[in-house]
Residue frames relative to the residue before (quaternion, step in Angstrom):
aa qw qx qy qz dx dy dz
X 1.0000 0.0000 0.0000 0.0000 0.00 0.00 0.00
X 0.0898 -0.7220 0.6801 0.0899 3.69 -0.52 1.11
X 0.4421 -0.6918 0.5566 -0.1274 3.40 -2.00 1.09
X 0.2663 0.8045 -0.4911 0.2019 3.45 0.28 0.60
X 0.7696 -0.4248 0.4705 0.0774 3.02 -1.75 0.93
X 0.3406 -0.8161 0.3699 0.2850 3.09 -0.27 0.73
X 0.7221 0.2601 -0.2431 0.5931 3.46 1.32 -0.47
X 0.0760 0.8179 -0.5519 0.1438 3.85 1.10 0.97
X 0.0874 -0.6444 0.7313 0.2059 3.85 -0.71 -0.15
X 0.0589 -0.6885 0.6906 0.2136 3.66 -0.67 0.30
X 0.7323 -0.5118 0.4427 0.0756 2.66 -2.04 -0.05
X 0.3509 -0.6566 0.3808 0.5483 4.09 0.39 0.66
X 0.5233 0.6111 -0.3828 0.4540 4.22 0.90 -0.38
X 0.7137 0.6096 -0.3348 0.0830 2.92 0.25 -1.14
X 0.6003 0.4430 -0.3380 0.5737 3.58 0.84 -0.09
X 0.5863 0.5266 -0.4483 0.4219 3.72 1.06 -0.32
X 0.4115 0.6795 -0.3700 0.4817 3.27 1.25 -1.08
X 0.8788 0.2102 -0.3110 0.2946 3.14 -0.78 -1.53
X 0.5344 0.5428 -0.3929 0.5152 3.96 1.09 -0.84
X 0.7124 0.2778 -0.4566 0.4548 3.40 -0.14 0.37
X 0.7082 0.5063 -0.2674 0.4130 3.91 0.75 -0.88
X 0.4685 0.7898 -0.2844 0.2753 3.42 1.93 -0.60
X 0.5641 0.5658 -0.3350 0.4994 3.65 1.66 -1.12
X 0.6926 0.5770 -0.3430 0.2642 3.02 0.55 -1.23
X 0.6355 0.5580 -0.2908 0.4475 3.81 0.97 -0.55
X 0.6145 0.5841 -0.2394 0.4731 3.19 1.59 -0.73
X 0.7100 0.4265 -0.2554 0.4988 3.33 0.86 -1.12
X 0.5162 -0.6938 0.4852 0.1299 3.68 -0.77 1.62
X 0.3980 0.7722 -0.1529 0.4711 3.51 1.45 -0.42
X 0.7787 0.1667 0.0158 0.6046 3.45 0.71 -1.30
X 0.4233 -0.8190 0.3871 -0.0115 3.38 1.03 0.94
X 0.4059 0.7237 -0.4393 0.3441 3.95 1.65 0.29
X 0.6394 -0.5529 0.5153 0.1412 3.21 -1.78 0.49
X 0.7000 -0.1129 0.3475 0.6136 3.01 0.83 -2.04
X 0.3576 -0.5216 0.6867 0.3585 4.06 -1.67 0.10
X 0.3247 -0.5683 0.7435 0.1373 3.46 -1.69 0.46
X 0.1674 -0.6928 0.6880 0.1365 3.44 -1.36 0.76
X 0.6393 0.5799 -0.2170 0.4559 3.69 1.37 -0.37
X 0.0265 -0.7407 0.6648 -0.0928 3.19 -0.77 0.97
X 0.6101 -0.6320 0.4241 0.2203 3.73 -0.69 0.66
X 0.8254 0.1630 0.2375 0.4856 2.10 0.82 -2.61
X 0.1739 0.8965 -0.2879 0.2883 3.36 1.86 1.07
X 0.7270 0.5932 -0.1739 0.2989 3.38 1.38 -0.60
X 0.6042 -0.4528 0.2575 0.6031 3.88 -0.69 1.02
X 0.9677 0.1001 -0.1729 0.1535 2.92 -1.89 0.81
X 0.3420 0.5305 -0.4604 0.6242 3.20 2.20 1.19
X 0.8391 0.4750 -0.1443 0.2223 3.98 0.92 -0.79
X 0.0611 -0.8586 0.4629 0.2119 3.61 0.51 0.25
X 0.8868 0.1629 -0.2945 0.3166 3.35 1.08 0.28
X 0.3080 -0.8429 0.2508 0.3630 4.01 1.08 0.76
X 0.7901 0.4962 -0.1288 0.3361 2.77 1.46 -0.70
X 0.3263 0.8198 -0.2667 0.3877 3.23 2.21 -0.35
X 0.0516 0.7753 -0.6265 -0.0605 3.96 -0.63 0.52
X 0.1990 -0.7686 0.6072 -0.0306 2.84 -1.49 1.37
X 0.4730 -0.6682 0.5089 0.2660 3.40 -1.41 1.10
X 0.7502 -0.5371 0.3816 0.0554 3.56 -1.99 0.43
X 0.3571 0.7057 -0.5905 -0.1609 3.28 -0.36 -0.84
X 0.6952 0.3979 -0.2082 0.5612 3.57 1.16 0.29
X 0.2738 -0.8892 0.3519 0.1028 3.69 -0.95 0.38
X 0.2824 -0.7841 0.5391 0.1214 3.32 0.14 2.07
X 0.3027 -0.7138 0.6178 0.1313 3.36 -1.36 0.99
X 0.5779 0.6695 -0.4451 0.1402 2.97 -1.39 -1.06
X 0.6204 -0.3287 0.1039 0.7044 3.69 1.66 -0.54
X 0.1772 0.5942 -0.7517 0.2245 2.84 -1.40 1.41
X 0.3536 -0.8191 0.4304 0.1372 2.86 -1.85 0.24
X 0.1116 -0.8569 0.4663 0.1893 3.97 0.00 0.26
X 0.5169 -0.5807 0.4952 0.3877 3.36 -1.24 -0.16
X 0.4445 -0.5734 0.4986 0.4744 3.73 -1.26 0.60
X 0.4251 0.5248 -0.6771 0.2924 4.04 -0.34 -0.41
């Protein structure tokens, strides 16, 4: 189930994003709540890697995604 803001802009990725990040909720292993489309601190020339995921201990809204269970 994906979540969005009502006044989100996404991102042309953004569904790629989540289809790839989707297993990961599945897999009991990786112990996650939800995916985050939001990053604060996400933007050209704050990142050194675009592709790099990073774990939580808090929960950016605005679009993310959880699992129905």
């Amino acid at each position: 189930v994906i979540m969005l803001e009502e006044d989100l802009e996404i991102a042309p990725d953004f569904f790629d994003y989540f289809a790839a990040t989707a297993p990961l909720l599945d897999d009991p292993a990786e112990n996650l709540l939800g995916v985050s489309a939001w990053n604060d601190n996400g933007q050209e020339g704050h990142i050194k890697d675009p592709a790099k995921l990073y774990r939580s201990d808090f929960f950016p809204g605005l679009g993310w995604m959880m699992n129905r269970a």
